[in-house]
N, C-alpha and C positions, 0 to 999 in steps of 0.2 A: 399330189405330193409336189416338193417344192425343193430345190436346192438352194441352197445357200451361199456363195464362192465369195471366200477372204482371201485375196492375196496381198504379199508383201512383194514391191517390189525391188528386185534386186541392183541394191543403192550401195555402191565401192563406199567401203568405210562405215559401212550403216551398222548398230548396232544388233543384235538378234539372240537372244538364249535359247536357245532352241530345246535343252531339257526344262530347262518353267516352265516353256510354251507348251513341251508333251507331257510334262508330271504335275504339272500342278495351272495353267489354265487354262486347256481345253478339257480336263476332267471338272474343272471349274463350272466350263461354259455349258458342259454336257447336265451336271447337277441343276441351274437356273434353268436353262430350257427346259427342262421335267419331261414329264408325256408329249409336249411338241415336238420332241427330237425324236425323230425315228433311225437315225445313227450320224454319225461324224468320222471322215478321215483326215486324215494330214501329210503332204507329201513335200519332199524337198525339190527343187528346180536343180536339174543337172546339165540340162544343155537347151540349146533349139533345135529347131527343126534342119539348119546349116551345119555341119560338121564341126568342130571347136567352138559354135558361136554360145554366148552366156546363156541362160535361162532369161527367160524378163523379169519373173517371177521365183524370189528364193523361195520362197515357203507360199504355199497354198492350201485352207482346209474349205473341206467341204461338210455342208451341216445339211442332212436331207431331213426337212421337214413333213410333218404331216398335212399340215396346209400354209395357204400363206397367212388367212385369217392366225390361226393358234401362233405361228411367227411373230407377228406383229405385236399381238395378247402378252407372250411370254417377254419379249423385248417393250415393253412397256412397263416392265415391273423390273426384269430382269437385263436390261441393255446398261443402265449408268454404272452396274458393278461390274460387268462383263469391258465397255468401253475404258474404265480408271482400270481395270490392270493392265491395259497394253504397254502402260509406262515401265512395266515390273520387265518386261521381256525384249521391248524393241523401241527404238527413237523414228521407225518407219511407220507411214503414215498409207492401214491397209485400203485397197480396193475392193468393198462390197457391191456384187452383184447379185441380184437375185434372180433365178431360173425357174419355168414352168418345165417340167420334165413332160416330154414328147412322147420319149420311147426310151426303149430300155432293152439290152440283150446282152447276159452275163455271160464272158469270154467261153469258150469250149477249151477244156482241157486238151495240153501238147496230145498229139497220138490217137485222140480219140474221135470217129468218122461223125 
């Protein structure tokens, strides 16, 4: 498996819709990717790691892919309508990185040993 990481970064003045981006196209980009997507998040930048300081990153999603091959496949059919909507949502210009997933261990619930 493979992650995905788009971020937008957080540009004073930059434009950003942030309901198009969560209702109509990441449900967009979830449909094109098909079976290669094995889920997507989306989360908003609220600060850094310094006290008051900004996020770098206003918006960031994550696309966990099932490989990088089927990525690539799907983004070869499905990347030019997935790339011409950004203009519908934001005038920021995102940063794509791509990840091999290492390891993985999902949070332990508050309370529980």
């Amino acid at each position: 498996m493979i992650r995905v990481i788009v971020s937008y970064p957080n540009q004073a003045g930059a434009r950003f819709d942030l309901d198009y981006y969560l209702t109509k196209h990441m449900p967009m980009v979830a449909e094109k990717l098909g079976s290669s997507l094995a889920g997507w998040s989306a989360e908003q930048g609220i600060g850094a790691g310094t006290p008051g300081a900004p996020a770098e990153f206003m918006i960031q999603a994550t696309l966990t892919m099932v490989s990088l091959e089927a990525f690539q496949a799907a983004m070869a059919t499905a990347g030019p309508a997935i790339m011409s909507d950004i203009k519908n949502y934001t005038d920021i210009q995102p940063h794509i990185q791509v990840n091999k997933i290492l390891g993985e261990q999902p949070a332990r619930a508050a309370g529980v040993a």
